[in-house]
DSSP file (Angstrom, degrees, kcal/mol; ACC not computed):
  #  RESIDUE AA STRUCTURE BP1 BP2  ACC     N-H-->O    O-->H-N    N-H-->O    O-->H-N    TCO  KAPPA ALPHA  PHI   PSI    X-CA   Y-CA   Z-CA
    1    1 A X              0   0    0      0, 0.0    85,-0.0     0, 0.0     0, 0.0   0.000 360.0 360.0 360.0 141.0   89.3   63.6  153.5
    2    2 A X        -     0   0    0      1,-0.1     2,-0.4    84,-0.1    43,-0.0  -0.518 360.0-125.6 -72.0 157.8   91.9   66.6  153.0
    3    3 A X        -     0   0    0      1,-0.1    42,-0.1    41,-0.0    -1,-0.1  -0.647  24.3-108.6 -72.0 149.0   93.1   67.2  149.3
    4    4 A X        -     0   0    0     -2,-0.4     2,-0.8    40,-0.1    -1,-0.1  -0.493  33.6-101.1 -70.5 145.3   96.2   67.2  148.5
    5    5 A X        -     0   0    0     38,-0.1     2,-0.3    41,-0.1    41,-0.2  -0.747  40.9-130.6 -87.6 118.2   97.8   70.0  147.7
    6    6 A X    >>  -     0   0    0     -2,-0.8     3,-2.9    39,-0.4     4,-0.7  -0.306  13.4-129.6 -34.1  82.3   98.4   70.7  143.8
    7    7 A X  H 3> S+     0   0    0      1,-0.3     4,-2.0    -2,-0.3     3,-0.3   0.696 110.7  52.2 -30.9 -43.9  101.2   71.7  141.7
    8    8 A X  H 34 S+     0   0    0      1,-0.2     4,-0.3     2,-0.2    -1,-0.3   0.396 110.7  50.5 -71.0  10.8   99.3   74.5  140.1
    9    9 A X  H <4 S+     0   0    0     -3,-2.9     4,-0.5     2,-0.1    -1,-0.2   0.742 102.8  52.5-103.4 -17.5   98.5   75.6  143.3
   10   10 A X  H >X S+     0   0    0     -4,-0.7     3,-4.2    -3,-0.3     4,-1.7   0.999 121.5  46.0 -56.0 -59.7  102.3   75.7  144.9
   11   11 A X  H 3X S+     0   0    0     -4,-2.0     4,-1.4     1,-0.4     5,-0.2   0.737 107.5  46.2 -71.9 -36.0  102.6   77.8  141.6
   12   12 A X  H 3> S+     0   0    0     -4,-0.3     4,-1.3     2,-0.2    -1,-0.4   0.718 114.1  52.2 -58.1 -27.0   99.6   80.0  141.8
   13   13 A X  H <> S+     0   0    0     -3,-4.2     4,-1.9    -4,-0.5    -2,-0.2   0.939 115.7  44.3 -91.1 -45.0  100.9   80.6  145.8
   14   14 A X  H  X S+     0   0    0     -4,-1.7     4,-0.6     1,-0.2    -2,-0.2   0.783 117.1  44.4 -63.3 -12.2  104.8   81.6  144.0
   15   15 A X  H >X S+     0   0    0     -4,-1.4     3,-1.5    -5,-0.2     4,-1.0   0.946 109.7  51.8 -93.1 -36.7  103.1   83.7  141.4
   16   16 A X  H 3< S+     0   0    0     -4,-1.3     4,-0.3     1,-0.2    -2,-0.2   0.767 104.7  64.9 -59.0 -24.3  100.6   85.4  144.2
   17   17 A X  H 3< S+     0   0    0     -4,-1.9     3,-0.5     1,-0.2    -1,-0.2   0.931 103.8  45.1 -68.2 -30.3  104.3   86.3  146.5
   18   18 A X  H << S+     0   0    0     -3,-1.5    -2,-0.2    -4,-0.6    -1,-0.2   0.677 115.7  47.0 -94.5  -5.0  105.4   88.5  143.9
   19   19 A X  S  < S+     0   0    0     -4,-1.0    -1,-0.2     2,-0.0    -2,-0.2  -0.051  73.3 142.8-101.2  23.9  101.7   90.2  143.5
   20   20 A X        -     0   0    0     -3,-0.5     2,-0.2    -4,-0.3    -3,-0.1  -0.208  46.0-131.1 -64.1 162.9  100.9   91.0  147.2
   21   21 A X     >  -     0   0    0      1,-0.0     4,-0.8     4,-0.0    -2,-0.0  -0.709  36.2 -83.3-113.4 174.0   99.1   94.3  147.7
   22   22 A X  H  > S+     0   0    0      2,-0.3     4,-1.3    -2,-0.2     5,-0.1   0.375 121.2  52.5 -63.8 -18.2  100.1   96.6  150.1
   23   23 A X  H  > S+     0   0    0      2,-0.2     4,-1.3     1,-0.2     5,-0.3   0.901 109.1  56.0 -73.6 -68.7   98.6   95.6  153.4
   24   24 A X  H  > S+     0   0    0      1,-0.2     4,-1.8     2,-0.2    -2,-0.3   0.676 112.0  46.0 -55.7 -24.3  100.1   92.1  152.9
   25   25 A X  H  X S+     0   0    0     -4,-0.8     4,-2.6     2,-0.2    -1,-0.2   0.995 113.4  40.3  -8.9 -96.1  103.4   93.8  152.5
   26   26 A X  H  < S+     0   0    0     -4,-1.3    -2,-0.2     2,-0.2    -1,-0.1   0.857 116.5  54.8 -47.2 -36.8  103.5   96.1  155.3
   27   27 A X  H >X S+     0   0    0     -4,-1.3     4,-2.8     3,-0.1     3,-0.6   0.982 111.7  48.1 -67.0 -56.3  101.7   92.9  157.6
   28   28 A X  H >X S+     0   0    0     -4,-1.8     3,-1.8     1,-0.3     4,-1.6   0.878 106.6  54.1 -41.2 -64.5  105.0   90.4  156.3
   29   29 A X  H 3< S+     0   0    0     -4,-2.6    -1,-0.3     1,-0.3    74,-0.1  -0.679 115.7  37.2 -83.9  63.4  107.7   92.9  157.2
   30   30 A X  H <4 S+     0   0    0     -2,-1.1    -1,-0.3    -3,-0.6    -2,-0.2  -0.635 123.3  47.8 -96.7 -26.1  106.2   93.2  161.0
   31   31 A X  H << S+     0   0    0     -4,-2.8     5,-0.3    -3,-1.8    -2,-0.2   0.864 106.5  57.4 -61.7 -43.2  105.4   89.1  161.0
   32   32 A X  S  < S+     0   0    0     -4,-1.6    -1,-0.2    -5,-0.4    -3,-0.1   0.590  94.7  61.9 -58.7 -40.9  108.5   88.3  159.8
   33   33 A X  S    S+     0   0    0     -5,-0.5    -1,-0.3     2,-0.0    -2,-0.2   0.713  88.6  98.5 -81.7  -2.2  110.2   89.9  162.4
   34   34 A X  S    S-     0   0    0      1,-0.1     4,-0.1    -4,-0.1    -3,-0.0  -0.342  77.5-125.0 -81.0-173.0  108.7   87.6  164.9
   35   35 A X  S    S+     0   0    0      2,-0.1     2,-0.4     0, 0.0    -1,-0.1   0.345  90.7  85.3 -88.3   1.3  110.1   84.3  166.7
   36   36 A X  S    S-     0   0    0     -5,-0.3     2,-0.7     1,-0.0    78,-0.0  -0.734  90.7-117.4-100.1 151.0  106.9   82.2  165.5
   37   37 A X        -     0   0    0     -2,-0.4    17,-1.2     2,-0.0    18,-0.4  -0.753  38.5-176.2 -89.8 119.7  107.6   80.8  161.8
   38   38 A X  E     -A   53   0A   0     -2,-0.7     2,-0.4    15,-0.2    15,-0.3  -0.752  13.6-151.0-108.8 171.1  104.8   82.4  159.4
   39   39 A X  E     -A   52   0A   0     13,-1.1    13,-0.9    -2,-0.3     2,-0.4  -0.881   8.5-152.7-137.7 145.6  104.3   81.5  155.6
   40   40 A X  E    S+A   51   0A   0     -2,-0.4    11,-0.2     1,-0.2    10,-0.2  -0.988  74.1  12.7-131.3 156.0  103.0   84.1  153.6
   41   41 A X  E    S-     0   0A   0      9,-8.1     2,-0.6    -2,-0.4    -1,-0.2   0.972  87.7-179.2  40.2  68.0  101.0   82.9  150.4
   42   42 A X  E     -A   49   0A   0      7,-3.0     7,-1.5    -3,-0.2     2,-0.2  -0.845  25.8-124.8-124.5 137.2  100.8   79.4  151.3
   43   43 A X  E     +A   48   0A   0     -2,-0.6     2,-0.3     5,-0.2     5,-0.3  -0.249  30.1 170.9 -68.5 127.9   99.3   76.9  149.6
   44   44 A X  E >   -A   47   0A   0      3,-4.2     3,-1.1    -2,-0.2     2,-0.7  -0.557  62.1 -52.3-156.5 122.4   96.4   74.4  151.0
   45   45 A X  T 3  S-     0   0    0     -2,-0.3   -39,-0.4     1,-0.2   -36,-0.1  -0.850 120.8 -23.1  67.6-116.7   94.6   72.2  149.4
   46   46 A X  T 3  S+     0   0    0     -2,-0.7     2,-0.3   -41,-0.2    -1,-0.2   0.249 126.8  80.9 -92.5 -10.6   93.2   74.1  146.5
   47   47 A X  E <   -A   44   0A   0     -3,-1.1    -3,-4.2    32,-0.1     2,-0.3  -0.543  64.0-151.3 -97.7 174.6   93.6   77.0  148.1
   48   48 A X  E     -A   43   0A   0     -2,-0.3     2,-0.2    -5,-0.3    -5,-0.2  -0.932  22.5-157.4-133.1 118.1   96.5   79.8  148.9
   49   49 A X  E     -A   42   0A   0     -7,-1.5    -7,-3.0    -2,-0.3     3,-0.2  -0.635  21.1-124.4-107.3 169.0   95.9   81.4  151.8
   50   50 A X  E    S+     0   0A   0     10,-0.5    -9,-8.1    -2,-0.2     2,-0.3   0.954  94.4  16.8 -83.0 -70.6   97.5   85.3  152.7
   51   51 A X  E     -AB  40  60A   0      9,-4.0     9,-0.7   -11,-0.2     2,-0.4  -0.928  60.2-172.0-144.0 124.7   99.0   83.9  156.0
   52   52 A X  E     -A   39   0A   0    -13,-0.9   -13,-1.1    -2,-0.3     2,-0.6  -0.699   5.1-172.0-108.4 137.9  100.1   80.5  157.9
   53   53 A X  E  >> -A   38   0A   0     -2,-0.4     5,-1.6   -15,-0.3     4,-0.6  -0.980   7.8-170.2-116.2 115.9  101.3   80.0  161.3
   54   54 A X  T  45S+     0   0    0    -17,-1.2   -16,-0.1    -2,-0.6     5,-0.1   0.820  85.0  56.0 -68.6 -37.9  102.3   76.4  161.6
   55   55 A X  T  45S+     0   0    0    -18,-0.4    59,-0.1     1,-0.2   -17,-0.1   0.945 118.5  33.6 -69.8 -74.2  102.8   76.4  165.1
   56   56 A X  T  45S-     0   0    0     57,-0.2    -1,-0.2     2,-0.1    -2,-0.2   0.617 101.2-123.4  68.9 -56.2   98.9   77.6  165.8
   57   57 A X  T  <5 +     0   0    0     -4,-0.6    32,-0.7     1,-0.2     2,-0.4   0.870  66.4 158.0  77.3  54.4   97.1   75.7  162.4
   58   58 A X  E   < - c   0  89A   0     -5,-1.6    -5,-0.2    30,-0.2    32,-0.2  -0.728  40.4-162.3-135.3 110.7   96.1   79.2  161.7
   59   59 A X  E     - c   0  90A   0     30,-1.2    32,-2.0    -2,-0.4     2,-0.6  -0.233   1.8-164.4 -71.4 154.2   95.3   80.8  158.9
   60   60 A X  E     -Bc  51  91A   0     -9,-0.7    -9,-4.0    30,-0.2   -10,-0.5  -0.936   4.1-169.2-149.6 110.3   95.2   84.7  158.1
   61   61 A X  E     - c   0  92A   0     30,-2.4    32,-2.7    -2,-0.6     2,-0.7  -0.954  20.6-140.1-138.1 150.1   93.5   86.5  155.2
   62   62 A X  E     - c   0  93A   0     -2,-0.4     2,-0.7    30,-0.2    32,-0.2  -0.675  22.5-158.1 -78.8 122.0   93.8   90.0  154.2
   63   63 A X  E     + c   0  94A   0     30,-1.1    32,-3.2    -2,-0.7    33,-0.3  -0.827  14.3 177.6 -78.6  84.8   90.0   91.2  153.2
   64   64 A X    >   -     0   0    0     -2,-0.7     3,-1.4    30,-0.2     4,-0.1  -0.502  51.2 -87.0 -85.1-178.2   90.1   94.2  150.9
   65   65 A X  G >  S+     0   0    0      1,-0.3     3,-1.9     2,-0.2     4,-0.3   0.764 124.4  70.3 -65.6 -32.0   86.7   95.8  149.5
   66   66 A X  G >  S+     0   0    0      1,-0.3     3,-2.5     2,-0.2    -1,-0.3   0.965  90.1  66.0 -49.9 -39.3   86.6   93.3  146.4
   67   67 A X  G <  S+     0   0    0     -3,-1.4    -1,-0.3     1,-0.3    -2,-0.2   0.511 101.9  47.5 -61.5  11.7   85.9   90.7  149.2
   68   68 A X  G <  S+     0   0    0     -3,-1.9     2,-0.4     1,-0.1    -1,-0.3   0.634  98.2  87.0-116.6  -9.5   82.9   92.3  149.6
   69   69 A X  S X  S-     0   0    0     -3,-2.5     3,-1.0    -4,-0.3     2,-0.3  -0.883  91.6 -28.9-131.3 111.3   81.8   92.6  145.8
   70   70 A X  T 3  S-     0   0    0     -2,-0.4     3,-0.5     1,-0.3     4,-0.3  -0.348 122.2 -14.3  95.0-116.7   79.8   90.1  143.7
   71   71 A X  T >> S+     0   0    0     -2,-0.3     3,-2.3     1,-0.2     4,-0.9   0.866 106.4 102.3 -99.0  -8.6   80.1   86.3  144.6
   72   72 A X  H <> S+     0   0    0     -3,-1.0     4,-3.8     1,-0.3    -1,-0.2   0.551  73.2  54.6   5.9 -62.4   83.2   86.7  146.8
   73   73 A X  H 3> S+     0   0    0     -3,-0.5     4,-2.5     1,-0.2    -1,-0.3   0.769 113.5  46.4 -78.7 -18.5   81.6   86.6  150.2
   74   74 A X  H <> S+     0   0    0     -3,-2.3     4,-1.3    -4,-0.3    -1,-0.2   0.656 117.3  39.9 -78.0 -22.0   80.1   83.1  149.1
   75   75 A X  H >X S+     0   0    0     -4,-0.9     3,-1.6     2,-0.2     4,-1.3   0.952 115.3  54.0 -88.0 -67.7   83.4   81.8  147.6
   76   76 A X  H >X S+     0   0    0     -4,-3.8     3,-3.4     1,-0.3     4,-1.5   0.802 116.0  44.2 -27.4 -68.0   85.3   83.6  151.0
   77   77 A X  H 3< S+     0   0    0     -4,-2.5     4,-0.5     1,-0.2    -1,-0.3   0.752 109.9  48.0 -42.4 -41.3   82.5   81.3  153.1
   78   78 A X  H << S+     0   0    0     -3,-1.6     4,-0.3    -4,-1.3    -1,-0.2   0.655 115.0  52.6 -74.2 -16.4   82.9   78.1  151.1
   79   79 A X  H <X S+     0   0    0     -3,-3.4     4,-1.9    -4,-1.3     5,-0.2   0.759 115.5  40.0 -79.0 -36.5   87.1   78.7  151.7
   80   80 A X  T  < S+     0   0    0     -4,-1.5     4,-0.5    -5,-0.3    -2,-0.2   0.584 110.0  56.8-106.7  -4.3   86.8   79.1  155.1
   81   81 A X  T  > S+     0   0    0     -4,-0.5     4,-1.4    -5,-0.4    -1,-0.2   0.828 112.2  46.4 -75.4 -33.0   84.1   76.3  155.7
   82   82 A X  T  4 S+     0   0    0     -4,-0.3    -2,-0.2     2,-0.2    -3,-0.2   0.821 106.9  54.1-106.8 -35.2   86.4   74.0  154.2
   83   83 A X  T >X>S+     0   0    0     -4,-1.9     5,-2.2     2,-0.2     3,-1.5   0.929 109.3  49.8 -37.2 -60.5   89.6   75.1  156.0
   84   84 A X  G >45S+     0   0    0     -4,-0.5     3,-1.6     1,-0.3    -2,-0.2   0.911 105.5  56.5 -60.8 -49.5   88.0   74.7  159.3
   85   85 A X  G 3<5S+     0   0    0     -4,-1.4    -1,-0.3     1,-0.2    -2,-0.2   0.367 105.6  54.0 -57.3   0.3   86.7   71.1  158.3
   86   86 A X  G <45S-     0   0    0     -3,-1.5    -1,-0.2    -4,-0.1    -2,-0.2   0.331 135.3 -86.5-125.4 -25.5   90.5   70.1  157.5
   87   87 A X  T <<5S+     0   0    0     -3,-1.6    -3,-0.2    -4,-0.7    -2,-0.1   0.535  85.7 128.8 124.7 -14.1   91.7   71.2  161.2
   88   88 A X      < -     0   0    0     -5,-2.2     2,-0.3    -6,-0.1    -1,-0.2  -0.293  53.2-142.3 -84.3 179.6   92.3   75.2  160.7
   89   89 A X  E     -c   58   0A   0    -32,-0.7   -30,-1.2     2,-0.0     2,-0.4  -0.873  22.0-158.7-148.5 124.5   91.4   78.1  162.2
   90   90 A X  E     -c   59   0A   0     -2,-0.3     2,-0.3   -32,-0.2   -30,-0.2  -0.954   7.7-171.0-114.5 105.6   90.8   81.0  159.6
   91   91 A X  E     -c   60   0A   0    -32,-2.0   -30,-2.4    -2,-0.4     2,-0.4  -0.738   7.3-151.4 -69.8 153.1   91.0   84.5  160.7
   92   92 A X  E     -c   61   0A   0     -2,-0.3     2,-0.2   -32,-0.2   -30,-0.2  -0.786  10.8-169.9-126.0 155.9   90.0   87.4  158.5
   93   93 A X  E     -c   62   0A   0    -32,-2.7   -30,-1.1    -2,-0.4     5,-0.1  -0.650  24.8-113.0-168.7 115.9   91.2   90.8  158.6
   94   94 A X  E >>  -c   63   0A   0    -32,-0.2     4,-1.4    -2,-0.2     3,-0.8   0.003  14.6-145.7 -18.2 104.5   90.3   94.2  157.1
   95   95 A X  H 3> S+     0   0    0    -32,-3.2     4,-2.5     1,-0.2   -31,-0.1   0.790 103.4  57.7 -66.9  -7.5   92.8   95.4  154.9
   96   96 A X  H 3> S+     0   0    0    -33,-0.3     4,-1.4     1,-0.2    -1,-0.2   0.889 103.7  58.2 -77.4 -48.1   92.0   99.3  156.3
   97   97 A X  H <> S+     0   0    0     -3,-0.8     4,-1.4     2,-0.3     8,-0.3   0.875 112.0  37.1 -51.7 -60.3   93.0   97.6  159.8
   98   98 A X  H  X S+     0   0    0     -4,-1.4     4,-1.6     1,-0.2    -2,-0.2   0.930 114.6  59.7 -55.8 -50.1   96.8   96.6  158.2
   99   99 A X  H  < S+     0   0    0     -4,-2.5    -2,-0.3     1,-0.2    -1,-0.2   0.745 111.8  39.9 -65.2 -32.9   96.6   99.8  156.4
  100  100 A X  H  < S+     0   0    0     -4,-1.4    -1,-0.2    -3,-0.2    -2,-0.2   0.794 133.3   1.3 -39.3 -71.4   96.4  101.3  159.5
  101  101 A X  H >X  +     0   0    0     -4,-1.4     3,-1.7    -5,-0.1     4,-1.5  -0.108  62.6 177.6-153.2  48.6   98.5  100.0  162.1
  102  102 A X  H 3X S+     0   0    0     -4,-1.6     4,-0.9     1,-0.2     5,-0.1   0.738  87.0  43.0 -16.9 -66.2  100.7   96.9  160.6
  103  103 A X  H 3> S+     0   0    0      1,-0.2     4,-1.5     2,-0.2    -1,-0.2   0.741 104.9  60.8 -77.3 -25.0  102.4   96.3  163.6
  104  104 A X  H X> S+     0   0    0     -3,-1.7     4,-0.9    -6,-0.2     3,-0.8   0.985 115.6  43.1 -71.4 -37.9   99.4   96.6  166.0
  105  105 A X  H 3< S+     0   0    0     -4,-1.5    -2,-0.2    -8,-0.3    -1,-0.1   0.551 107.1  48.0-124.9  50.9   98.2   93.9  164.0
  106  106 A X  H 3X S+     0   0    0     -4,-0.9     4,-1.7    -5,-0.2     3,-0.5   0.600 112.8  57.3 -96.7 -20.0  100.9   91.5  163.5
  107  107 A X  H <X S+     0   0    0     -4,-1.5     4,-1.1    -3,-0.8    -2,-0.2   0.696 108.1  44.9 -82.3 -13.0  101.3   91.9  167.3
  108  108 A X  H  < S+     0   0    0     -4,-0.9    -1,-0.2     2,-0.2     4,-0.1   0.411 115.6  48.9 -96.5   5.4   97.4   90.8  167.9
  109  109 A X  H  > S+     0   0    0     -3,-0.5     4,-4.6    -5,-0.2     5,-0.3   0.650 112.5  47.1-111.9 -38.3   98.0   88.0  165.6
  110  110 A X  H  X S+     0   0    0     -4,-1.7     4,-1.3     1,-0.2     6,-0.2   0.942 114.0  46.4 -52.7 -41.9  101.3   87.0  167.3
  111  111 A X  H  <>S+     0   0    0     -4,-1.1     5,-3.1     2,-0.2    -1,-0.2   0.703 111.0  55.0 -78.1 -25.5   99.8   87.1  170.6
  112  112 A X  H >45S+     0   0    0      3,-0.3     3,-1.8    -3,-0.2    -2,-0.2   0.819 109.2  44.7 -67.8 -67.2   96.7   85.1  169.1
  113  113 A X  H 3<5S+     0   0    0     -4,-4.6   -57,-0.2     1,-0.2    -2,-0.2   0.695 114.1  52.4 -82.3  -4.1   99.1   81.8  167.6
  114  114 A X  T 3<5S-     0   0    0     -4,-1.3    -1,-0.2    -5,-0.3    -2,-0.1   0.328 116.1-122.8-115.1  25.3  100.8   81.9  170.9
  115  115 A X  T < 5 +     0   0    0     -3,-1.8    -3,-0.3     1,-0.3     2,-0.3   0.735  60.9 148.4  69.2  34.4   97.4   81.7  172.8
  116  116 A X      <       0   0    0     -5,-3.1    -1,-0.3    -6,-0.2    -2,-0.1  -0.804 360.0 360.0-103.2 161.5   98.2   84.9  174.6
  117  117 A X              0   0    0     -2,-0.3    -1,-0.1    -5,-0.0    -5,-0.1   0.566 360.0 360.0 -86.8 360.0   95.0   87.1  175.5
């Protein structure tokens, strides 16, 4: 059974909009311009994930090097185990990859929730 989602987590997602780091920046301002509706810092369940596509049940989170550091990758697993049991589909993505080329990939993640190859 899903949880519900919390009031201290709508509020942990509003306080996390005004603290994005720079990839999730630079990824909103190329997402944003598409025709698919995205969420950024959206709350589910007990979690807040980076980025929502409604249309798609797809989730999108930005991975910088802390995700790589301490118990992270086990908390990351248990996030994305539990998403996927609710009906998502969690993508990950390299913040070095945003940092990179924002708009190549907000255009492979558009092309993604609107099943294009």
């Amino acid at each position: 059974m899903a949880r519900q989602t919390t009031r201290a987590t709508v509020l942990k997602a509003r306080t996390l909009r005004k603290e994005r780091s720079l990839p999730e920046v630079l990824l909103w301002r190329e997402l944003r311009q598409s025709d698919l509706k995205f969420r950024q810092q959206h709350p589910i369940g007990r979690f807040v994930v980076d980025f929502y596509c409604p249309s798609a049940k797809t989730c999108f989170e930005i991975d910088g090097i802390a995700h790589d550091m301490g118990d992270r990758p086990e908390r990351d697993g248990q996030r994305t185990t539990w998403l996927e049991a609710q009906g998502y589909k969690v993508v990950r993505i390299a913040a070095r990859n945003v940092l990179a080329s924002p708009a190549e990939v907000a255009d492979a993640l558009i092309r993604l929730c609107k099943g294009d190859s």
